[in-house]
C-alpha positions as CSV (number, residue, x, y, z in Angstrom):
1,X,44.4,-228.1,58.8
2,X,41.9,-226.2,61.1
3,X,38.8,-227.5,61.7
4,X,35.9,-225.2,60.7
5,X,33.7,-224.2,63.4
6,X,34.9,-224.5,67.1
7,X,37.9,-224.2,69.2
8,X,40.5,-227.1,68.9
9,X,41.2,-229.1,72.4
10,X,37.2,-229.1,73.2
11,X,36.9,-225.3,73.9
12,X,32.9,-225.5,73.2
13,X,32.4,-228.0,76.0
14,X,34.4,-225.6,78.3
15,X,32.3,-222.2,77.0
16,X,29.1,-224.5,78.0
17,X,30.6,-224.7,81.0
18,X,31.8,-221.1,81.8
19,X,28.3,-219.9,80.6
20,X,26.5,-222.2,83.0
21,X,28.9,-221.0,85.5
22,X,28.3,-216.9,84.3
23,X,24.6,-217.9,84.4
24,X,24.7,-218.7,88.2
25,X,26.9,-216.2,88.9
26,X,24.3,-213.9,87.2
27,X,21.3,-215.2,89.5
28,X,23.3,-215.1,92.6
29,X,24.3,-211.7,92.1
30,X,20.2,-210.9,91.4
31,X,19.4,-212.4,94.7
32,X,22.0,-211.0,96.4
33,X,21.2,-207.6,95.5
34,X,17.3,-207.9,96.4
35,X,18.3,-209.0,99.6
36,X,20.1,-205.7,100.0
37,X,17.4,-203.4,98.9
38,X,15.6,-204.8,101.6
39,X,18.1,-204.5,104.3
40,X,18.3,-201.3,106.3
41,X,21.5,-199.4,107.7
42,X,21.5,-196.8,110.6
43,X,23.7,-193.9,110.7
44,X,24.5,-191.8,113.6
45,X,26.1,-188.5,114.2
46,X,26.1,-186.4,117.5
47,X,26.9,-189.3,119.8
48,X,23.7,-191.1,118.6
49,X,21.5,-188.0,119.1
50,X,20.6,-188.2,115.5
51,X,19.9,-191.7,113.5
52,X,19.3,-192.3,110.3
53,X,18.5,-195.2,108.8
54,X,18.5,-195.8,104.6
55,X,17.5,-199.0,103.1
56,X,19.7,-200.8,100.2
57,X,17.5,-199.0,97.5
58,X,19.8,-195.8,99.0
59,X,16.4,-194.3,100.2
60,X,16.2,-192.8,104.1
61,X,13.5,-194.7,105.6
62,X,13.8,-192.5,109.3
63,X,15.4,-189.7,111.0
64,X,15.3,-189.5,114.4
65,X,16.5,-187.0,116.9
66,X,17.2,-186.7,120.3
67,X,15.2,-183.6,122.0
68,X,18.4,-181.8,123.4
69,X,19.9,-181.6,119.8
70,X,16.5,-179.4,117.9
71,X,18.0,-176.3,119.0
72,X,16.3,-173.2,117.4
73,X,19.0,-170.9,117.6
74,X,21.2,-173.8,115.8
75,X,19.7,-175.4,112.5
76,X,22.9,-175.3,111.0
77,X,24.6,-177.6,113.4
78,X,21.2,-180.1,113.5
79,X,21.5,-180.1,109.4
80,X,25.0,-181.1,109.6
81,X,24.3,-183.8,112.2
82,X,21.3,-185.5,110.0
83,X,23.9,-185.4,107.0
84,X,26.7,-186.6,108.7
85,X,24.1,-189.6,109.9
86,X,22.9,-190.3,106.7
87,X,26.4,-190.4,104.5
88,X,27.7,-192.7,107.1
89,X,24.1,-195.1,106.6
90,X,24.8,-194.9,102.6
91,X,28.9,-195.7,103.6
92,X,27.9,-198.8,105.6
93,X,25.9,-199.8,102.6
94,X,27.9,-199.4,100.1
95,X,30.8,-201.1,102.1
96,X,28.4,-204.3,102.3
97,X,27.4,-204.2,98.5
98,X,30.7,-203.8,97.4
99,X,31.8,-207.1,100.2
100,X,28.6,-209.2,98.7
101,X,29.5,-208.2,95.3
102,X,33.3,-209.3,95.2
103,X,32.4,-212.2,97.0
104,X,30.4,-213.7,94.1
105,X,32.6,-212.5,91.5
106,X,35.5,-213.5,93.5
107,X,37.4,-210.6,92.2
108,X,36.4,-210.5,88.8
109,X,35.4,-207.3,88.9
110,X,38.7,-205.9,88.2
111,X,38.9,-207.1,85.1
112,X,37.1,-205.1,83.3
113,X,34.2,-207.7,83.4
114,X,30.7,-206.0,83.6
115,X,29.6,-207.0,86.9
């Protein structure tokens, strides 16, 4: 006969366990995640004549450009360049948040686990 309440074999001494383990896991990930908001990655495009640098909150912090890429007659080429700096800044990010991330979880993610 089953006993009531429990696992057999000492499963609530291992859920302890995996919850203190989950818990960590948990504040790691928070610390983790604070230090990237304050990190900041720098995009380039035009052979470095235009930088732009985003912080881990995914919000551009600067733009700069180099004087002979403002070209009046050629906006449309200066707006690709700024783009083309920025999406590579939020790629770079994202590659490091996503290496941070499954380093904690060691993988778990793929399991359909929430974090």
């Amino acid at each position: 006969m089953a006993k009531r309440g429990g696992f057999p074999g000492g499963m609530p001494g291992n859920m302890n366990n995996l919850m203190k383990q989950a818990q960590r896991m948990q504040r790691q990930m928070e610390e983790k995640a604070k230090e990237m908001e304050e990190k900041i990655y720098e995009g380039s495009a035009g052979g470095g004549a235009v930088k732009v640098c985003v912080s881990g909150k995914k919000e551009i912090v600067s733009v700069k450009l180099s004087e002979e890429v403002v070209d009046p007659d050629d906006i449309e080429m200066l707006e690709d360049l700024i783009a083309a700096a920025a999406n590579e800044a939020l790629r770079m990010m994202e590659k490091e948040s996503s290496q941070v991330m499954e380093s904690l979880t060691g993988g778990l993610s793929g399991m359909g686990l929430p974090f």
